[in-house]
C-alpha positions as CSV (number, residue, x, y, z in Angstrom):
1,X,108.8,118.8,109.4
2,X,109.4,122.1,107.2
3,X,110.7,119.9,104.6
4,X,107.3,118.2,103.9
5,X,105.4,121.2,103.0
6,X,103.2,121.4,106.6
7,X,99.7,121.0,105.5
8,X,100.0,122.3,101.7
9,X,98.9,119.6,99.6
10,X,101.9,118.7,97.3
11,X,102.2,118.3,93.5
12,X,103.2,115.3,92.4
13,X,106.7,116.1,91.2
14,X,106.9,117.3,95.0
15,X,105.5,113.8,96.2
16,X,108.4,112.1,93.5
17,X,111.0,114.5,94.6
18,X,110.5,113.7,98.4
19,X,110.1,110.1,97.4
20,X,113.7,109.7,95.9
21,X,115.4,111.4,98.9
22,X,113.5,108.6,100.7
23,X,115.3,106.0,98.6
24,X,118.3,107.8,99.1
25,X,118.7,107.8,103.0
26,X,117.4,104.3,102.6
27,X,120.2,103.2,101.0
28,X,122.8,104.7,103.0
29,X,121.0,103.1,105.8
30,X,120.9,105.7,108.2
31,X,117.5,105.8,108.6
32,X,114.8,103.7,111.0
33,X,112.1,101.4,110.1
34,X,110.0,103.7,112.1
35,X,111.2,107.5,110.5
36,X,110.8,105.3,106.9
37,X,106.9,104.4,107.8
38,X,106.7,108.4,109.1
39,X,108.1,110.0,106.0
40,X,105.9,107.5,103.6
41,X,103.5,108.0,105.7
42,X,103.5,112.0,104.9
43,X,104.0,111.5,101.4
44,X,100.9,109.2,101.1
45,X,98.7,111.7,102.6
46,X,95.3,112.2,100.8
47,X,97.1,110.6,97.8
48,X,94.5,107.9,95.7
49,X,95.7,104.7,95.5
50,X,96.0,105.3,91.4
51,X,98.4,108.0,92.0
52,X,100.5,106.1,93.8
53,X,101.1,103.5,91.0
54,X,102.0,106.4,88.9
55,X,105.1,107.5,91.3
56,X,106.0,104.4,92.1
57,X,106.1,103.7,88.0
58,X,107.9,107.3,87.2
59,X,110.5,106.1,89.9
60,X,111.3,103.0,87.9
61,X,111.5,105.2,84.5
62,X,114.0,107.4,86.5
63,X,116.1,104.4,86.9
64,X,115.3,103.5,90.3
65,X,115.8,99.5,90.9
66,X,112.3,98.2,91.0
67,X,113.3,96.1,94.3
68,X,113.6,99.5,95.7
69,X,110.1,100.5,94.6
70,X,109.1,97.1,95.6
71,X,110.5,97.7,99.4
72,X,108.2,100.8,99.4
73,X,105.2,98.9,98.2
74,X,105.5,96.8,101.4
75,X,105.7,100.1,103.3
76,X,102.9,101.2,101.8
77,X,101.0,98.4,102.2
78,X,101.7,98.0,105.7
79,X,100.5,101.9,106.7
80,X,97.4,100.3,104.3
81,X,96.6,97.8,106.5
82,X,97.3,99.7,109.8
83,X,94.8,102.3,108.4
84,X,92.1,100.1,107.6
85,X,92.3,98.2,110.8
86,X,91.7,101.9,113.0
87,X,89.2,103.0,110.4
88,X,85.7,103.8,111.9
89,X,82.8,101.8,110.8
90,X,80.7,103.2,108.5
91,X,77.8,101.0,109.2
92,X,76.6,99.3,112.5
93,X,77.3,95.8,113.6
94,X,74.2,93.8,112.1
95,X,74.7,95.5,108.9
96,X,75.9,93.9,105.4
97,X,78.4,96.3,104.9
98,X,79.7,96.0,108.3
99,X,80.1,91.9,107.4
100,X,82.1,93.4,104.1
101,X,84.1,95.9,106.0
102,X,85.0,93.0,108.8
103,X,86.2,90.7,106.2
104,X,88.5,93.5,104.3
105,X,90.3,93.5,107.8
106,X,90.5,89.8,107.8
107,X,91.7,89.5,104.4
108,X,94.4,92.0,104.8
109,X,95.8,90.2,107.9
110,X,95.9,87.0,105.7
111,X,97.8,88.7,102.6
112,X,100.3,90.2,105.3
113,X,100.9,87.3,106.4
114,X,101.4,85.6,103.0
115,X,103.4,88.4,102.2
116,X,105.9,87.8,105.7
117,X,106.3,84.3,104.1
118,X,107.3,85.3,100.7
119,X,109.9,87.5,101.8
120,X,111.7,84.7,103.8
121,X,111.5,82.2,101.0
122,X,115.0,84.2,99.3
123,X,116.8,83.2,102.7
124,X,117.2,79.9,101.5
125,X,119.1,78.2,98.9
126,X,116.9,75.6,97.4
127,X,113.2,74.0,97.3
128,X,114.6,71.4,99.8
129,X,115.3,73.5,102.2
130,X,112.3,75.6,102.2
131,X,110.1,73.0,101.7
132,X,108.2,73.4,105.2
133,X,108.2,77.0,104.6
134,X,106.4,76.1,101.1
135,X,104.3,74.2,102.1
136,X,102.7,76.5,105.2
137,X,102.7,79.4,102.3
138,X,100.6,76.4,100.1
139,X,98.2,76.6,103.1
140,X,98.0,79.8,103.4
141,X,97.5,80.5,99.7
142,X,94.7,77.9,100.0
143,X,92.7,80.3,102.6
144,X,93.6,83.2,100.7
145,X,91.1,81.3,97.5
146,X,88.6,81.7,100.1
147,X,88.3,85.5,99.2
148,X,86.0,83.6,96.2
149,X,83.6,83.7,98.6
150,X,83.6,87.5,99.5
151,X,83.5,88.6,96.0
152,X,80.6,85.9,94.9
153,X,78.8,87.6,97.5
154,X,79.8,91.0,96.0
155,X,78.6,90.0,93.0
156,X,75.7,88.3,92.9
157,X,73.8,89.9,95.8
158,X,75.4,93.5,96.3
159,X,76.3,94.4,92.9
160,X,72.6,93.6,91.4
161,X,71.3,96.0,93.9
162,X,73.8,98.8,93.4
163,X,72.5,98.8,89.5
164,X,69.0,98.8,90.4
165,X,70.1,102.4,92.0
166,X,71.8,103.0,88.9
167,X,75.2,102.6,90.3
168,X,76.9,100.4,87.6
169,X,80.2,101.7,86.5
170,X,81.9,101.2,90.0
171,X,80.3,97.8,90.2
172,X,81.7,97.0,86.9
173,X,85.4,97.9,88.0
174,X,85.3,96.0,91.0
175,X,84.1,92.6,89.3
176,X,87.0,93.3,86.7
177,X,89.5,93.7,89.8
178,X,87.9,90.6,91.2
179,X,89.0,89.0,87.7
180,X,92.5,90.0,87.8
181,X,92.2,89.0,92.0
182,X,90.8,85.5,90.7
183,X,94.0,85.1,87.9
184,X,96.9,86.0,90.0
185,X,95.6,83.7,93.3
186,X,95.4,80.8,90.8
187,X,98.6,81.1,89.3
188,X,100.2,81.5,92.5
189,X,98.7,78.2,93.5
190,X,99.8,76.6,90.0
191,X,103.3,78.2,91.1
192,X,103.7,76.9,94.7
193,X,102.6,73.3,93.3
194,X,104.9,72.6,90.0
195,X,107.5,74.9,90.0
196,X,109.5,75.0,86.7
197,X,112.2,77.3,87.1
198,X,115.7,77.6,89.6
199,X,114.8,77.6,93.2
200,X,116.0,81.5,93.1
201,X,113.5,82.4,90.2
202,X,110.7,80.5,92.0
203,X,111.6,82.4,95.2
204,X,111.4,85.8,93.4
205,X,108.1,84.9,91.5
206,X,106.2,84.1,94.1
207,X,107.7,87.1,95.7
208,X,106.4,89.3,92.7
209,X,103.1,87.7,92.6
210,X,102.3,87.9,96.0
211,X,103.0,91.6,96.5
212,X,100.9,92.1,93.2
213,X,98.0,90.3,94.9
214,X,98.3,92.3,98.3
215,X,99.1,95.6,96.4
216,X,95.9,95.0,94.0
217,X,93.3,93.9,96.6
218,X,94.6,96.9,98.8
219,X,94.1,99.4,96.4
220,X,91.0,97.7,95.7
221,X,89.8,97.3,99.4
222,X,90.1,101.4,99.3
223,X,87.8,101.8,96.9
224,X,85.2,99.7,98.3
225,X,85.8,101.4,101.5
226,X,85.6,104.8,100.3
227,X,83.4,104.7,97.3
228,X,81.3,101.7,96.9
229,X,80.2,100.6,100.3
230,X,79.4,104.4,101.2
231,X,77.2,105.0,98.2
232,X,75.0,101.7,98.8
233,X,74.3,102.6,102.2
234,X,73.6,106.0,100.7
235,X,71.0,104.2,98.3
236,X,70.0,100.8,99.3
237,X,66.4,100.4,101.2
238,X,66.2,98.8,105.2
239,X,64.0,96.1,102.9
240,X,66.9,95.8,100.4
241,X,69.7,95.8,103.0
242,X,67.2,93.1,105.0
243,X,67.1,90.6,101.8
244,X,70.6,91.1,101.1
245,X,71.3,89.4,104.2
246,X,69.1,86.8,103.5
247,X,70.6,85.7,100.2
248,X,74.3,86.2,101.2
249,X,73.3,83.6,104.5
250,X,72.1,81.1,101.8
251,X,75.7,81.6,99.9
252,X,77.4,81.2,102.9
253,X,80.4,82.7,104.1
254,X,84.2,82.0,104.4
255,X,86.4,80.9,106.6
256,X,87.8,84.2,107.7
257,X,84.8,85.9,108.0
258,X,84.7,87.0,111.5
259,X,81.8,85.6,113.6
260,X,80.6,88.2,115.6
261,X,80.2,89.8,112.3
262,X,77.5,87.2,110.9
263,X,75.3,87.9,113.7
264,X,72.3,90.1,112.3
265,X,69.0,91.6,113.3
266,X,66.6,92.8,110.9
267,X,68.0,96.2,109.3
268,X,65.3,98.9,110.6
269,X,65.3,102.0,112.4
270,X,64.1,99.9,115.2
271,X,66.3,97.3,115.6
272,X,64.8,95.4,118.4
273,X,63.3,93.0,115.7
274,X,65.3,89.4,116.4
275,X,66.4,87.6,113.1
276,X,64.6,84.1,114.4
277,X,61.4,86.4,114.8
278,X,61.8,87.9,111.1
279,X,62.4,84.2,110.1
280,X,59.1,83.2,112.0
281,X,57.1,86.1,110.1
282,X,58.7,85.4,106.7
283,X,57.3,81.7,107.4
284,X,54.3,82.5,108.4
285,X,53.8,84.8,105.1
286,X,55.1,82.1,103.1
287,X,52.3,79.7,104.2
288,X,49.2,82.1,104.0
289,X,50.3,82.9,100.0
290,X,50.4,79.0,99.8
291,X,46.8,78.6,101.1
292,X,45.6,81.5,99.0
293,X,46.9,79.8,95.8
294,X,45.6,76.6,96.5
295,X,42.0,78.4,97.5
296,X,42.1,79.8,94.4
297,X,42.9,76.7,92.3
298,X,46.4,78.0,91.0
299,X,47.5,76.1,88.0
300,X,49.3,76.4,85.1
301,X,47.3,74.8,81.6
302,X,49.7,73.4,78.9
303,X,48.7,71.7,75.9
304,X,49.1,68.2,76.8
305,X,47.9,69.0,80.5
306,X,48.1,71.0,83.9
307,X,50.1,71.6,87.0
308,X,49.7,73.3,89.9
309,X,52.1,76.1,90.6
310,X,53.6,73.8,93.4
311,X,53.8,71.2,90.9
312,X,55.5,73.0,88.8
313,X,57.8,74.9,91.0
314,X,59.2,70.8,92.6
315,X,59.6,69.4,89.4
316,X,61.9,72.0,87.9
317,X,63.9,72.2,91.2
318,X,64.3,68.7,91.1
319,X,65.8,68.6,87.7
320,X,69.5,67.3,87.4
321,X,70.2,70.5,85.7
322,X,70.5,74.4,86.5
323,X,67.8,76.9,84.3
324,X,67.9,80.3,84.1
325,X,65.5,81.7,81.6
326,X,66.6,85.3,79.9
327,X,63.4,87.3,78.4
328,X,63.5,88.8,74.9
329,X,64.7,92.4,76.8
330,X,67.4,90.3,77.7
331,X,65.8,90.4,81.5
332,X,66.3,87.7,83.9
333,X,63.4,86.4,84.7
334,X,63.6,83.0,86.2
335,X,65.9,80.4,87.7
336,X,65.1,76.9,89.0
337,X,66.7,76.0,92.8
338,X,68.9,72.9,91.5
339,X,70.4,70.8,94.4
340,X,74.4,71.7,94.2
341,X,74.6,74.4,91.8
342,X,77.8,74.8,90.1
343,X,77.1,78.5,89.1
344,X,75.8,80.9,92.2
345,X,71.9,82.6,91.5
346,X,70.0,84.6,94.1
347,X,67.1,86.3,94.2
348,X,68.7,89.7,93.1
349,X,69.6,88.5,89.7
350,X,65.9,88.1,88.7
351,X,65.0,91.6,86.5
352,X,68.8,92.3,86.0
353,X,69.8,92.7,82.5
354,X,71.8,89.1,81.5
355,X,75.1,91.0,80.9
356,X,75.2,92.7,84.0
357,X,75.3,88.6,85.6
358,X,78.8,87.9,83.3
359,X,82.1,89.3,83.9
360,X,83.0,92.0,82.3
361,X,85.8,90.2,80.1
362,X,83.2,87.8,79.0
363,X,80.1,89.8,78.0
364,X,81.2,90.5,74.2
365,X,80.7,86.7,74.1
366,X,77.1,86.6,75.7
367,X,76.0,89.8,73.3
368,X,77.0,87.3,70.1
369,X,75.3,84.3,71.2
370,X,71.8,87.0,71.8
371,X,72.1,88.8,68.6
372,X,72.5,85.2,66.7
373,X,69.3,84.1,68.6
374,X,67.3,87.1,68.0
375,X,68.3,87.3,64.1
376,X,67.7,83.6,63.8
377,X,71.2,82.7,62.9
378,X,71.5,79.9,65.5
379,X,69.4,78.5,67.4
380,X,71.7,77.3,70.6
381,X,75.4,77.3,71.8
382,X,76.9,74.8,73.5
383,X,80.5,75.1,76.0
384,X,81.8,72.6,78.5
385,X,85.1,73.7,80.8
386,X,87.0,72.4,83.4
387,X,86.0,73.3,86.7
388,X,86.7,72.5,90.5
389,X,87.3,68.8,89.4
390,X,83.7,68.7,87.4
391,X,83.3,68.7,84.0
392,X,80.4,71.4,83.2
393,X,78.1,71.3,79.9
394,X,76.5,74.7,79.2
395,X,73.7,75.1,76.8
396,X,71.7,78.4,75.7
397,X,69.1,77.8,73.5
398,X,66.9,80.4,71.7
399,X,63.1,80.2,72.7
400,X,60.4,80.7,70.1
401,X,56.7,80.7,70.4
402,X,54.7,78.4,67.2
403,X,55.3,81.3,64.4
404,X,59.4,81.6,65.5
405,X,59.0,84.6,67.1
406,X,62.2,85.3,69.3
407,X,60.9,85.0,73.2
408,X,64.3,84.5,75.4
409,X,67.0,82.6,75.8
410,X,67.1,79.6,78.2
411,X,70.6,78.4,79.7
412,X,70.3,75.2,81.0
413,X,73.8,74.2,82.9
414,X,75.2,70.5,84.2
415,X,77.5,68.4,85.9
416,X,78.4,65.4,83.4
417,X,81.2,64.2,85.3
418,X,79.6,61.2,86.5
419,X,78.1,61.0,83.2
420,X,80.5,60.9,81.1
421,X,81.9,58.1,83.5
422,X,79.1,55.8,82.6
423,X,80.1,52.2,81.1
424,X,78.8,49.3,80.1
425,X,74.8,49.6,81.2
426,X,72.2,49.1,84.2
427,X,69.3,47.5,83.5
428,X,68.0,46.4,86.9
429,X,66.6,49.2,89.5
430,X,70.3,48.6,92.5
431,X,70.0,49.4,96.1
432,X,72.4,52.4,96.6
C-alpha cells in the first residue's frame, strides 16, 4: 500500500487528496465495502476526531455532494465503534470508569442501530408505509434519552471531582457537548412524533439528525476515552473513586448500562474488601458519630428556640421543597435530601463553586442574579419552566444577616403541579 504513504504520517492535504480518490472509485462502484472500510481506515490513522470534521468540511467546499461526505461519516463511524468495542480497558472491572467505558460501548451499539433504521426510512414512499418502521425508531429514540442518565452522572458526581484536581476546562467541554447531545435527541423525538413536512423531507431529517447525534457523541466518546477518563484515574484518590461510586448508586443507572458492570468492590489496592462489608462499616461509623452527638448534647440555638442537629437535619428533608444554600464565595455549602427531587444533588457538589453546578450556556445568567444580590439590587429571582410533565417554581433569594450584610444565596426549588391544580377548598382532615 505504496500509495498510502507506509507509516509516514500524512499532511492533511495528503489525507484530502487520498480522500477524493476515495469518493471517486466509490462512485464508479468498483470498489468493496470491505477495501472502502481499509482505505478509510488508513486515512483515519492517528487523525483527532476535530480534524476529521475539517476534511470532511473542505470536501464539501470542493464541491463534493454532502450525501457523499455523509456515506463516509457512516464509515467512519462504523471503524469508530468497531474500535471502541476492541479497545483495552483502562481501568479494572469494579471501577467507575470501567462502568463509564462499558456504557460508551452500549451507547454506541444503540446509535448504530438507530442509525441502520434511519437509513431504511428513504426506502419507502410515505409515513403510512413506514409507520412500523417509525414507530420501532420512536422506541428506540426513547432508550437513546436514557443516555440522560450517563451524563447526569458525569456531571454531578465525576465532573465535581475532576475540578477539585483542577481539571475544569475538559469538564467544561464535555457538559457543553452533553448540551448539544441533550438538544438534538429532543428534537428528534419532537420530529418522529409531529412531523410537518413531505414524507421525503421527514425521511431525510431524521436521517441528518440522527447521524449528527451518532457523529457528535462519537467524537465525544473519544475524548472521554482518551482524555478525560485517563486523567481522573491519573488524579482521583481510592477514597474519591470509593464515594463516587456511592453517589452514582444513589442516582441510579440506565437501562443500557451493562450489569456485570454495576457490580463493585471497594476501590483499594487490596480489593478483597466486599461492597456489603464497606456498607456494614459505613453503618457502623454512621451510628457511633450519632451517639457522640447526642453525648454531647448537639443542638442548634435560634432566637425563638432550639433543635437538635437530628431535628434539624428531618425537618428540612421533609420539606415539600428542594434547598441548596450558596455561601457569600459563591461555595456550595448545603442541600436538604427532598423526597423526589426534580434537580439531581450529591455529595460532590457541596464546596464546588455554584457556576461550576450550571451548564455552561446558562452561567452568564447565574453570575447576574449573584452580582444583583451581593450589590443589593434585588433581593430574589423567581423562574418556573416546563419540565418532564411538572411544572417547576424556582426561587433564589439573597441571605442577609440583621445589618444587610450579603451572606449567600438560598435556592429553594418545587413541584407546583399539583398545586396549581388546587380548586375549590378542604377544610376537613380526608382519609387518602
Amino acid at each position: 500500500m505504496s500509495e498510502f504513504l507506509g507509516n509516514k504520517k500524512m499532511s492533511r492535504e495528503e489525507r484530502i487528496a487520498l480522500m477524493k480518490r476515495l469518493l471517486l472509485d466509490m462512485d464508479k462502484g468498483n470498489i468493496t465495502p470491505e477495501e472502502i472500510k481499509s482505505r478509510f481506515k488508513t486515512i483515519l490513522a492517528d487523525m483527532h476526531p476535530v480534524e476529521i470534521a475539517i476534511i470532511e468540511n473542505a470536501l464539501i467546499n470542493d464541491g463534493f455532494p454532502a450525501e457523499k461526505i455523509h456515506n463516509l461519516c457512516d464509515v467512519h463511524i462504523d471503524i469508530f465503534r468497531e474500535s471502541i468495542e476492541n479497545q483495552a480497558p483502562i481501568a479494572q472491572k469494579g471501577h467507575p470508569i470501567y462502568l463509564f467505558m462499558a456504557e460508551h460501548v452500549a451507547l454506541l451499539k444503540l446509535f448504530g442501530k438507530a442509525k441502520t433504521m434511519s437509513k431504511e426510512l428513504k426506502e419507502y414512499s410515505s409515513f403510512e408505509e413506514a409507520k412500523n418502521l417509525i414507530d420501532n425508531l420512536k422506541k428506540v429514540a426513547l432508550e437513546m434519552k436514557g443516555v440522560e442518565s450517563h451524563m447526569l452522572r458525569e456531571e454531578n458526581v465525576l465532573f465535581p471531582y475532576l475540578e477539585k484536581h483542577e481539571i475544569i476546562q475538559p469538564a467544561k467541554i464535555m457538559w457543553t457537548e452533553h448540551d448539544s447531545l441533550r438538544e438534538r435527541i429532543k428534537e428528534l423525538l419532537s420530529t418522529l412524533d409531529s412531523p410537518n413536512e413531505s414524507y421525503q423531507d421527514f425521511a431525510k431529517h431524521i436521517d441528518s439528525l440522527i447521524l449528527y447525534i451518532v457523529d457528535l457523541k462519537s467524537n465525544h466518546i473519544y475524548k472521554e476515552n482518551k482524555i478525560l477518563y485517563p486523567s481522573a484515574i491519573t488524579k482521583l484518590t481510592e477514597d474519591e473513586w470509593n464515594e463516587i461510586w456511592e453517589q452514582m448508586d444513589e442516582m441510579g443507572y440506565a437501562s443500557f448500562t451493562p450489569e456485570k458492570a454495576k457490580w463493585h468492590k471497594k476501590v483499594v489496592k487490596n480489593n478483597e474488601v466486599s461492597r456489603e462489608e464497606d456498607e456494614v462499616q459505613i453503618k457502623l461509623r454512621e451510628l457511633l458519630d450519632a451517639v457522640k452527638k447526642n453525648a454531647l448534647g448537639d443542638k442548634v440555638k435560634f432566637e425563638y428556640g432550639e433543635l437538635t442537629s437530628e431535628q434539624l437535619k428531618a425537618m428540612m428533608d421533609i420539606l415539600p421543597v428542594e434547598i441548596t444554600f450558596i455561601d457569600d464565595k459563591d461555595i456550595v455549602r448545603y442541600f436538604n435530601r427532598a423526597e423526589n427531587r426534580v434537580f439531581p444533588r450529591t455529595k460532590a457538589v457541596i464546596g464546588r463553586t455554584v457556576q461550576n453546578c450550571h451548564p455552561p450556556k446558562s452561567v452568564h445568567i447565574v453570575e447576574k442574579i449573584l452580582s444583583d444580590f451581593k450589590s443589593g439590587k434585588r433581593g430574589n429571582a423567581d423562574f418556573w419552566i416546563q419540565m418532564k410533565g411538572k411544572f417547576v417554581y424556582i426561587r433564589y433569594f439573597a441571605v442577609r444577616d440583621e445589618k444587610g450584610k450579603y451572606l449567600g444565596t438560598l435556592e429553594v426549588t418545587q413541584d407546583v403541579t399539583d398545586i396549581r391544580n388546587l380548586q375549590g377548598e378542604r377544610r376537613i382532615y380526608a382519609e387518602e
